[in-house]
C-alpha positions in Angstrom: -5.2 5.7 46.5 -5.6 2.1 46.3 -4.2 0.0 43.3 -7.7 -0.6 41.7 -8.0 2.7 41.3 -7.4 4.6 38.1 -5.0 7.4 38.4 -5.5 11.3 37.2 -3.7 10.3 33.9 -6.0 7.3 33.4 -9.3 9.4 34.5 -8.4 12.3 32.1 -8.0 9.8 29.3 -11.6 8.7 30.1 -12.5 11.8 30.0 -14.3 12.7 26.6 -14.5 16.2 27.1 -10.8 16.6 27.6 -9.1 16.4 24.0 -5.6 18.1 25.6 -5.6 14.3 27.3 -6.6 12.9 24.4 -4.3 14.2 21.9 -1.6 13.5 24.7 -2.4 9.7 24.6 -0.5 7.6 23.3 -0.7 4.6 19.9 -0.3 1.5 21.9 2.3 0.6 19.7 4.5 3.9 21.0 3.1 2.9 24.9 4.7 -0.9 24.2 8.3 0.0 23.2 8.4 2.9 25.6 7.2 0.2 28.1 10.2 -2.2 26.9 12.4 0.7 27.2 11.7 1.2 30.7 11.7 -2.6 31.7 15.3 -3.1 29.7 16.9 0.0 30.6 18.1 -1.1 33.8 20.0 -4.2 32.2 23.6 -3.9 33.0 24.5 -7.2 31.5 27.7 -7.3 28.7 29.9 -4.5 28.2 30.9 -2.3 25.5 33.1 -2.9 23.1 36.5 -2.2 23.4 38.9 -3.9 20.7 38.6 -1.0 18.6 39.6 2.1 21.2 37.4 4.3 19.8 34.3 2.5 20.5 35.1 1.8 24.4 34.0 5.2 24.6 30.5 4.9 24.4 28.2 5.5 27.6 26.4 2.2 28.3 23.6 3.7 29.4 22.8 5.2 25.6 19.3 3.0 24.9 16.8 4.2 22.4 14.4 2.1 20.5 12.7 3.0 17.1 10.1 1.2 14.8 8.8 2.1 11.4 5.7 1.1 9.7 5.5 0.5 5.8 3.2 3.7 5.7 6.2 5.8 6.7 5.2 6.3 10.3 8.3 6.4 12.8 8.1 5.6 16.7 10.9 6.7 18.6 11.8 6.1 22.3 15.2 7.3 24.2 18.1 7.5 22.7 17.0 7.2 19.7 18.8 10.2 18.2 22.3 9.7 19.4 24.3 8.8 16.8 26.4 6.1 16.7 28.8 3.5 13.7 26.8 1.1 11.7 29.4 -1.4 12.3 28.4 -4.5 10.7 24.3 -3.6 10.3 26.0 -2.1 6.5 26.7 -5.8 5.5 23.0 -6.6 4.4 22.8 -2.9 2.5 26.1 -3.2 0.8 25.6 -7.1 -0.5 21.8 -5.8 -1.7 24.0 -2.8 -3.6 26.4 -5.0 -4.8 23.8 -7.6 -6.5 22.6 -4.4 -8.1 25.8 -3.0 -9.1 27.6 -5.9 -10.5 25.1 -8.5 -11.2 23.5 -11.3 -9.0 26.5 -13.8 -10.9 29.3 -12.1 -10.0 28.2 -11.7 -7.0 27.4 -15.1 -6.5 30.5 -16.4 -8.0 32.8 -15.5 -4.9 30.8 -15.2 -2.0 28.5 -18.3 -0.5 25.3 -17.7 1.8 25.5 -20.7 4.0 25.9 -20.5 7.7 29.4 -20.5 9.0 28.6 -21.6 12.6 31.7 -19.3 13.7 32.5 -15.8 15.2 32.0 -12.9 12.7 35.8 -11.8 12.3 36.4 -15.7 11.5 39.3 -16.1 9.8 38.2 -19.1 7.4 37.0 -19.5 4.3 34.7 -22.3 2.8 35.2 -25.6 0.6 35.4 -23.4 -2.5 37.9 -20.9 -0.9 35.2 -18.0 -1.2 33.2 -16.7 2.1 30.8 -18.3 4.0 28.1 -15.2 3.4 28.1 -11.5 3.2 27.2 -11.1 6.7 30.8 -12.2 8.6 33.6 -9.9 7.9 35.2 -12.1 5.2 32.2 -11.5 2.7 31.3 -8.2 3.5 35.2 -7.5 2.5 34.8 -9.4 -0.8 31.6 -6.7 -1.4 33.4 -3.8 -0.8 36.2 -5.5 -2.7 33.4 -6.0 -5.9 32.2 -2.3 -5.6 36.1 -0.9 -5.1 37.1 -3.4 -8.4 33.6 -1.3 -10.4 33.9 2.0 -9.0 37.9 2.8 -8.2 37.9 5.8 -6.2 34.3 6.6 -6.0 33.6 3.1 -4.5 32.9 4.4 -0.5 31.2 7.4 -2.1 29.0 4.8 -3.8 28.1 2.8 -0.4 27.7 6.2 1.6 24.6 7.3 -0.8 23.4 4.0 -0.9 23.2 3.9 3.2 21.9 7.4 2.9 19.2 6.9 0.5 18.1 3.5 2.7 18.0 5.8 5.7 16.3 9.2 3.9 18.9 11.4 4.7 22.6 12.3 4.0 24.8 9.9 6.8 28.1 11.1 7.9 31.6 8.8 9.0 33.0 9.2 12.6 36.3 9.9 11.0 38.3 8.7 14.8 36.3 5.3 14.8 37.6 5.3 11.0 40.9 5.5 12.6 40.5 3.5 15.2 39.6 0.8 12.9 42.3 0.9 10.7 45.1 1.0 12.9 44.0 -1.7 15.1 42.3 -3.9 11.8 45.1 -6.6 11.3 42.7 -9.4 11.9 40.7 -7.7 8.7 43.7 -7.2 7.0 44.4 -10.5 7.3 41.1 -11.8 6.0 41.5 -9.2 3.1 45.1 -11.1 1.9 42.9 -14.2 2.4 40.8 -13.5 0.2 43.3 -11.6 -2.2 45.0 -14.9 -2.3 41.9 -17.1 -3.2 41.3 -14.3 -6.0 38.0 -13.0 -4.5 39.5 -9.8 -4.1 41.5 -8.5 -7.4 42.7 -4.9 -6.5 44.7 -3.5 -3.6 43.8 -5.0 -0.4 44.8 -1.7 1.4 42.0 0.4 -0.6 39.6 -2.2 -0.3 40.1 -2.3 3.6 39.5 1.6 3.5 36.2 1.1 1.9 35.6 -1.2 4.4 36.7 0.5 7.4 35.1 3.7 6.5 31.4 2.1 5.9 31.6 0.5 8.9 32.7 3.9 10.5 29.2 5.8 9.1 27.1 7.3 11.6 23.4 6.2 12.4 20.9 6.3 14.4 18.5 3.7 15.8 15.5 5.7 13.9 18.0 5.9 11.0 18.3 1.8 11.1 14.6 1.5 11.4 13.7 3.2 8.6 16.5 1.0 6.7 15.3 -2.1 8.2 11.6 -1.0 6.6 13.3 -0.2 3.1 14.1 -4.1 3.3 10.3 -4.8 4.6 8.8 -2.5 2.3 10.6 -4.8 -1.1 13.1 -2.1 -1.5 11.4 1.1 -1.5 12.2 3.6 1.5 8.6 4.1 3.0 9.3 7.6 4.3 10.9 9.1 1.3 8.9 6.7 -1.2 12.5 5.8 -3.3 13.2 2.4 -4.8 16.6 2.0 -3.3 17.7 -1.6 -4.6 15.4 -3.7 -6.1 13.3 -6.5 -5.0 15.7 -9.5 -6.3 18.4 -8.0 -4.3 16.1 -7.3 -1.0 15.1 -11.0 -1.2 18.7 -12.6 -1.4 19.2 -9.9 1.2 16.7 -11.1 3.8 17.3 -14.4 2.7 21.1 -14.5 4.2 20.2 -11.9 6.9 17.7 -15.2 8.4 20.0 -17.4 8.1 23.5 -15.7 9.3 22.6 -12.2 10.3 23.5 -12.9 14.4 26.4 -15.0 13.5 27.0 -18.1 15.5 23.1 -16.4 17.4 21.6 -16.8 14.3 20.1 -20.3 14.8 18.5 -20.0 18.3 17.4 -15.5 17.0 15.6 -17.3 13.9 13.8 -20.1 16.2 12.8 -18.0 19.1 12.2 -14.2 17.5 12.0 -15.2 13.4 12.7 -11.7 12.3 15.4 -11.0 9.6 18.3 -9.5 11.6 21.6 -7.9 11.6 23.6 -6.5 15.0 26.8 -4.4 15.0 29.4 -4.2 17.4 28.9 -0.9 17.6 25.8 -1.7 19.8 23.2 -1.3 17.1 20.3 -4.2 16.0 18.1 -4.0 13.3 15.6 -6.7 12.4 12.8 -6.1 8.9 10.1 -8.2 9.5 8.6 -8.5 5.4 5.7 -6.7 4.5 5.5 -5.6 7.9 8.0 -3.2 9.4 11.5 -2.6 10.4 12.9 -2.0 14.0 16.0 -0.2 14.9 17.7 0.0 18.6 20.8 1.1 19.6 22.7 -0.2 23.4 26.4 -0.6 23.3 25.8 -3.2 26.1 27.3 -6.7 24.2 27.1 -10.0 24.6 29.5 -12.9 24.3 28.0 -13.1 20.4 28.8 -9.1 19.8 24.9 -8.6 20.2 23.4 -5.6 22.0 21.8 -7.3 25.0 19.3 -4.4 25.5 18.2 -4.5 21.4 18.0 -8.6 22.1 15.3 -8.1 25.1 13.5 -5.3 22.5 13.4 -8.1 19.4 12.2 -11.0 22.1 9.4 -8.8 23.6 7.8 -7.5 20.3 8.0 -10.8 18.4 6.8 -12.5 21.5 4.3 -10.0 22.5 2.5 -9.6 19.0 3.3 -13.2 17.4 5.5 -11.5 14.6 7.5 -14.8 14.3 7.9 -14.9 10.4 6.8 -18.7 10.3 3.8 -17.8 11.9 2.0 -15.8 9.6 -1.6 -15.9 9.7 -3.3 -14.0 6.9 -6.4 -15.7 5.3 -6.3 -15.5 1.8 -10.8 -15.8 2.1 -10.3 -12.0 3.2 -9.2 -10.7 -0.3 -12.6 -10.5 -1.6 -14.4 -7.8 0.2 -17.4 -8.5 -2.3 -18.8 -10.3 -5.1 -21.4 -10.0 -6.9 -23.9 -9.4 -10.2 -25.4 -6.9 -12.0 -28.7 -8.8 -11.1 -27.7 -7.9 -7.3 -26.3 -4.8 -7.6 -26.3 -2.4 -11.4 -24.5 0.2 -12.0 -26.0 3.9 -10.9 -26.8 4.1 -14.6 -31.1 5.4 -14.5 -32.0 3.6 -17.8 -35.2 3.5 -19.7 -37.6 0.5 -19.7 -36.3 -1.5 -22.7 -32.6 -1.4 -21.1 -34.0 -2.4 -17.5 -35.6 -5.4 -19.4 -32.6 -6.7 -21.2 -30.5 -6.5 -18.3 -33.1 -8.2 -16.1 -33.1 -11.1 -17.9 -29.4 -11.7 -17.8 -28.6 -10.9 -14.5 -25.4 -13.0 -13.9 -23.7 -11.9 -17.6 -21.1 -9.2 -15.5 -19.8 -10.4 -12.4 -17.8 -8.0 -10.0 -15.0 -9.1 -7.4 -14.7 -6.4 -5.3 -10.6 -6.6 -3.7 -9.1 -5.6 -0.9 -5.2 -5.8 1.4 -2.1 -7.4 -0.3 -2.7 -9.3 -4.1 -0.4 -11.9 -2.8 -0.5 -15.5 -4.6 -2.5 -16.9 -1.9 -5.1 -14.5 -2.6 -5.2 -14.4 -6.5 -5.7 -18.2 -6.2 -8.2 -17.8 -4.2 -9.9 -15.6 -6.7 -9.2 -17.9 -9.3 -11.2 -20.4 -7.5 -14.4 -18.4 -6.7 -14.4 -17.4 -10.0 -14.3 -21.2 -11.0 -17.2 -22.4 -8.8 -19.9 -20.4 -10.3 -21.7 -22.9 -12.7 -22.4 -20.1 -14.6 -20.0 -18.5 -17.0 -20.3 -14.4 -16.8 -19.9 -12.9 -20.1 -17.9 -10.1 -18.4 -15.7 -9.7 -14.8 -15.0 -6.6 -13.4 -12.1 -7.0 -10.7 -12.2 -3.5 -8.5 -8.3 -3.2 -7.2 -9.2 0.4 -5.6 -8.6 -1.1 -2.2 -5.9 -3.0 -3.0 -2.5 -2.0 -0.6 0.1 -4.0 -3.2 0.9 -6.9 -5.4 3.2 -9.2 -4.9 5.0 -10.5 -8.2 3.4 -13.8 -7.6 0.1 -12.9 -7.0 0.3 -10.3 -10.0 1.3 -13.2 -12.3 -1.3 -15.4 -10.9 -4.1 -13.0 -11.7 -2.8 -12.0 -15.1 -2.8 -16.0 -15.8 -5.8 -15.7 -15.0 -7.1 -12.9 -17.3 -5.5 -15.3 -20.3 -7.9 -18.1 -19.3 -10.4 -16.2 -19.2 -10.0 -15.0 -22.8 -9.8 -18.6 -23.8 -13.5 -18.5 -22.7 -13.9 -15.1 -24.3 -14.7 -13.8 -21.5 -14.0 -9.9 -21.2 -11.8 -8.6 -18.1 -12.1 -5.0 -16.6 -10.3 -3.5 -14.1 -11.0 -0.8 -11.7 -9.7 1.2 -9.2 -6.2 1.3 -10.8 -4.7 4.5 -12.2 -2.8 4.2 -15.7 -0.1 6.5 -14.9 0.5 4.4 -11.8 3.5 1.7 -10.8 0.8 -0.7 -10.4 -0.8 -0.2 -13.8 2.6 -0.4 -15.7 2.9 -4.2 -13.8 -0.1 -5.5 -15.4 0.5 -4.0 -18.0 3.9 -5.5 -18.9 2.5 -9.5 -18.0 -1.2 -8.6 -19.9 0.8 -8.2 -23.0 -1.5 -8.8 -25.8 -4.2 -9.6 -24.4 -7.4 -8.6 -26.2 -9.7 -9.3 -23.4 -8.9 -6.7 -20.9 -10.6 -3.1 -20.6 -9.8 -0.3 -17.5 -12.0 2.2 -16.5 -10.9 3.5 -13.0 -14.4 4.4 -11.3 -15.9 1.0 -10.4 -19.9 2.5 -11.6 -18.1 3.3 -14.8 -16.9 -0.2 -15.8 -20.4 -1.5 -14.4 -22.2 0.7 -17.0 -20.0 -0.1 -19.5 -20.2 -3.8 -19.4 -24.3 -3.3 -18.8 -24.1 -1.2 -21.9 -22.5 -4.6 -23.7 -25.2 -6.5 -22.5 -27.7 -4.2 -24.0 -26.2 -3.9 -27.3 -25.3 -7.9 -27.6 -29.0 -8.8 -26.8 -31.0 -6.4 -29.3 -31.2 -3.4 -27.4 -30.2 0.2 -28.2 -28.5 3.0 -26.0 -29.1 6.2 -28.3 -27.6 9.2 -26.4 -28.9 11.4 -29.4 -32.3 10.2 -28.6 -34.9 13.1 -27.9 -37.8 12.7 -25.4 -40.6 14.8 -24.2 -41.9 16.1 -20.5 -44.5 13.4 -21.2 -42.0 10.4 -21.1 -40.6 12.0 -17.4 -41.4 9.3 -14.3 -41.7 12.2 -11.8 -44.8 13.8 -14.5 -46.3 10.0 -14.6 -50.2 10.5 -14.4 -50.3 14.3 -15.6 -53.1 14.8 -18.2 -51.8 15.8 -21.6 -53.2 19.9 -21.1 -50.9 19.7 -17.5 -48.2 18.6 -19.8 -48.6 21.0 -21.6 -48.9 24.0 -19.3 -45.4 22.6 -17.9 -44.0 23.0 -21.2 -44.4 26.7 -21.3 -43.1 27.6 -18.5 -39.7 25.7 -19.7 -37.1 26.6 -21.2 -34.6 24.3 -23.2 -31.1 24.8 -22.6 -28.1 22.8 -24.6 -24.7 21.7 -22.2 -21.5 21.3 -24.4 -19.6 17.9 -22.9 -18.3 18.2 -19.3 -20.0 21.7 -18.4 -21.2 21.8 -15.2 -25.1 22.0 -14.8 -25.6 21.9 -11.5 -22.9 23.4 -8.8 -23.0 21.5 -5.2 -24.1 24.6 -2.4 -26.2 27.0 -4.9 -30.0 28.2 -4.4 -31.8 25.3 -5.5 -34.4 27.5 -7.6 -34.8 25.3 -10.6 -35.9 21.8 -11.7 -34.5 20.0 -14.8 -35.7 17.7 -17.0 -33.4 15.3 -19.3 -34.2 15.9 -22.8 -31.2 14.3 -24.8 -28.0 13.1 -24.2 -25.9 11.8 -20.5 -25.5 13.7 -17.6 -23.4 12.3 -14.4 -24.5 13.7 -10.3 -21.4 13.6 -8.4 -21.0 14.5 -4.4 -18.3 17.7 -3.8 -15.9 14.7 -3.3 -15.8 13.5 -6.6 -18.2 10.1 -5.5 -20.4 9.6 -8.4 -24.3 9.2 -7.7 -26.1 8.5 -10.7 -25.4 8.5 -14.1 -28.6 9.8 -16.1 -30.1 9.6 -19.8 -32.9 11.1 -22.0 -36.0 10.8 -20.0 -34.4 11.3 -16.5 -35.0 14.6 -14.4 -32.4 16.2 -12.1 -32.3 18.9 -9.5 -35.4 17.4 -8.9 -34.3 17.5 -5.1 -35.0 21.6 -5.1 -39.0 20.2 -4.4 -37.7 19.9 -0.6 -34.4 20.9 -0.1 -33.4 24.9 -0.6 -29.8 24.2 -1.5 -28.0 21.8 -4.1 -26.1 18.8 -2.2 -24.5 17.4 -5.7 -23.3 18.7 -9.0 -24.3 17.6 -12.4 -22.3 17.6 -15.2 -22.8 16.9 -19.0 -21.3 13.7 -19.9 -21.7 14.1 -24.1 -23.7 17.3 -25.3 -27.3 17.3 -23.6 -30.3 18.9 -23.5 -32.2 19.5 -20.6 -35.7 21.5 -20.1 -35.5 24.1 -17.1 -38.4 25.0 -14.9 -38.2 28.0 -12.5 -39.1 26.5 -8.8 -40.8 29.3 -8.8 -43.0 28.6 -12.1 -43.5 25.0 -10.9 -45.0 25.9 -7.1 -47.3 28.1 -8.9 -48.4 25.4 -11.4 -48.6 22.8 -8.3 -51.1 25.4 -6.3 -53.2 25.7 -9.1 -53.5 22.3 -9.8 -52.8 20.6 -6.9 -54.0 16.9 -7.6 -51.4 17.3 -10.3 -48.8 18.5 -7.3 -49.8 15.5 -5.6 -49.2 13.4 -8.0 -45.7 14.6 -9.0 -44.8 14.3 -4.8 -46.1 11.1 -5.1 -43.9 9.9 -7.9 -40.7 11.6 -6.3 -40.9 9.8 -3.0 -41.1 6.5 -5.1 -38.5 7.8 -7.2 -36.3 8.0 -3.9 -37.7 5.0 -2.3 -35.9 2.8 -5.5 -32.9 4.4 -4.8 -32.8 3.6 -1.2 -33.7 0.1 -2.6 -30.3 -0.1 -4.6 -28.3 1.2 -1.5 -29.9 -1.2 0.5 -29.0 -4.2 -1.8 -25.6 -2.8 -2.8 -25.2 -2.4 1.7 -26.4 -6.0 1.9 -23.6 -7.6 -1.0 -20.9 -5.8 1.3 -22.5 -7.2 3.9 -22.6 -11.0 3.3 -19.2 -11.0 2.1 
């Protein structure tokens, strides 16, 4: 077989009639690090670390590589399972659990978060006689020094859960590298009476150096460092177990020192060449959380000169390289946050309303303008918003901002659009918001910057606010929307042209039936045998998903679909107490071959009847489309 040609693999992958091949297949994602695995795994450069005894003993061909999205999804490759000591990949966790624990000012008090330029087990402290930053062995003492000093006994206890709960499951200690570490830790020790000496640490060195010793002796996994790595990303909450482990001031400072000094005396050629928050361990772990993005995890004992896995190097350098991931070279366009705008004038609500409403909202059809949202509200985005909002020349007496397909708001962005919603009030203007849930996180955020705003309304379907604000117009321009209004068969659109005696042979052979609020009318997949015929009050058509059609009043008919279709496609339900009159399918093909000029004429109507409703589809297809 020569190169150019595919091989069985690749032919069955072709292959649409082969789904075993397909489901087989893999993301390209999962095919890239298993790639990286195989082109790294033969890298016999550096050598496992042996200064503590217990870690010599790890096999240096152990390689496994793991990734995990913000969604929760994990890719593993290799060795990704065997377990292995965190080493100094718990410095970042433990300084994000201390700012939480104690406070970001005592915290701040005694240990700095500039670059030290020197080894991580640097004995040397800076101008102020505190550490350099939590990620060298000095500061990451002073932490567990800060947590020992709040929580006594219960301190490691306290780190362990907090490691587990970044990680999703229960870790364990490797009670002989626990050993190990201790009795060959003077170099430690000495940094501990360092700092015990400069007051940074102000209970027994020996317990603190326990703490110490033990966190750095817990066991993980490169899937389990992965997932941790994404709790940074993912501003604190653990994306496969959906916890808020820390909080997002302490992610921040956390990432924040992690660029600058998480490879040590590395740090300033990993930040120019991969730009990836990182942290390594000697233990032959790297883990790297890439904001907003995802969080990688690898695991080769295989170190460098630096105390960095050579192998998880290669893996950070290929996948920052390969898909541009460089944190300084982000390019989202904020233009993409607005998926659609529009007016009513362009595209109303689903709301079938009589002719005096149709009027009135005809001539003002810029008075509700809807921003249809989408991806991350970041502050980019919302001031973008802001701005398309401002160049209209014409001030809409109502916005609707639809936040359904918005993935998450940054604080800044949030802030930005809430800013917003006051100057908009200034112009008594009135905001609604859609697509947001009010027993979600995201509600009680706007909430708590809205405040007292007297401008703002919510209504979660996106039709419903529409109709709402077009029910505003109607009212604020003369108009009335009477749900207890009565009407006749002779007002129905799809009876248009009848003669009065036709009318009135129709009405005989209905009945009139009253609907309590929210009974079901109409049930999606019944014999369509029946044709209804709005008499008063609102009734909604929704698809078996919950999408909602049309929203109709007095006047309307429904079911109307049985003419040439045997089986219901939607259910109807009463919005407010209706009345409706009901005519056998039956009845009405009998009135139709008796007079069938009459049954033309009713055909007639209900193909222009559908024909408008293909029109609104069409215009509502072509807002999406031109933005």
């Amino acid at each position: 077989m020569s190169p150019a040609q595919p091989g069985p693999r690749a032919k069955a992958l072709r292959n649409p009639q082969n789904p075993q091949a397909w489901a087989a297949s893999m993301p390209p994602l999962q095919r890239f690090l298993a790639a990286c695995h195989a082109d790294f795994r033969s890298d016999d450069d550096g050598a496992v670390a042996s200064y503590i005894p217990e870690l010599g003993k790890a096999d240096p061909a152990h390689f496994g590589i793991s990734l995990a999205t913000l969604d929760g999804h994990v890719y593993e490759i290799g060795d990704s399972r065997i377990p292995f000591t965190i080493q100094s990949m718990s410095k970042p966790f433990v300084f994000a659990l201390a700012l939480d624990t104690l406070g970001a000012a005592r915290v701040e008090s005694v240990i700095g978060v500039e670059p030290s330029g020197d080894p991580f087990n640097s004995i040397r402290l800076n101008a102020e006689n505190h550490p350099f930053n939590p990620m060298v062995n000095a500061g990451a003492i002073a932490c567990s020094g800060l947590i020992r000093e709040t929580k006594g006994e219960n301190a490691f206890e306290t780190i362990r859960d907090a490691l587990s709960r970044f990680a999703g499951r229960a870790l364990d200690v490797d009670e002989a590298v626990f050993a190990s570490e201790r009795a060959t830790g003077d170099r430690n020790r000495a940094i501990g009476y360092l700092l015990r000496n400069s007051d940074v640490i102000t209970v027994d060195v020996g317990a603190v150096l326990d703490v110490y010793f033990r966190q750095c002796a817990v066991l993980v996994t490169a899937r389990d460092c992965a997932v941790m790595a994404a709790t940074l990303a993912n501003r604190g909450v653990n994306p496969v177990t959906g916890e808020q482990v820390v909080s997002t001031y302490a992610v921040a400072r956390t990432l924040s020192v992690m660029t600058s000094s998480g490879m040590y005396d590395y740090a300033g050629e990993w930040i120019y060449r991969i730009g990836i928050p990182a942290k390594s361990g000697v233990g032959g772990g790297i883990l790297a959380s890439l904001p907003a993005r995802l969080g990688l995890g690898s695991y080769s004992p295989r170190l460098d000169k630096h105390g960095n896995s050579v192998r998880g190097i290669h893996v950070c350098e290929a996948l920052s390289s390969h898909y541009d991931l460089h944190m300084l070279n982000r390019s989202d366009d904020a233009r993409s946050a607005i998926i659609a705008d529009y007016d009513i004038g362009a595209s109303p609500s689903r709301r079938s309303r009589r002719v005096q409403e149709r009027n009135i909202l005809a001539q003002h059809p810029d008075a509700v303008r809807v921003l249809e949202l989408v991806g991350t509200l970041s502050f980019s985005n919302a001031d973008y918003v802001s701005r398309q909002l401002a160049r209209s020349p014409i001030r809409p007496q109502f916005v609707i901002f639809d936040l359904r397909r918005v993935t998450a708001m940054t604080p800044a962005g949030l802030r930005l659009l809430v800013e917003l919603f006051h100057e908009l009030a200034e112009f008594h203007v009135t905001v609604i918001l859609s697509g947001v849930r009010r027993s979600s996180p995201e509600w009680n955020d706007i909430t708590a910057l809205t405040g007292d705003i007297s401008n703002v309304r919510d209504f979660y379907l996106l039709d419903t606010a529409i109709e709402w604000a077009e029910d505003q117009i109607v009212y604020r321009y003369g108009g009335a929307i009477d749900f207890l209004e009565t009407t006749e068969l002779g007002e129905q659109p799809l009876l248009a042209g009848l003669t009065a005696a036709e009318i009135a042979e129709l009405a005989a052979l209905a009945t009139i039936n009253l609907y309590q609020q929210s009974e079901r009318i109409i049930a999606a997949g019944d014999p369509a045998t029946s044709l209804f015929f709005l008499r008063s009050g609102v009734v909604h058509v929704t698809l078996p998903d919950g999408v909602r059609l049309a929203t109709l009043t007095a006047g309307q008919a429904f079911g109307e679909m049985a003419l040439i279709e045997p089986q219901r496609s939607a259910d109807v339900f009463a919005d407010f107490s209706a009345t409706a009159f009901e005519i056998a399918l039956s009845d009405f093909e009998r009135f139709r071959m008796q007079h069938p000029k009459a049954g033309e004429t009713i055909m007639r109507n209900l193909a222009k009847l559908l024909a408008d409703r293909l029109i609104v589809a069409n215009a509502r297809l072509d807002v999406l489309k031109a933005d």
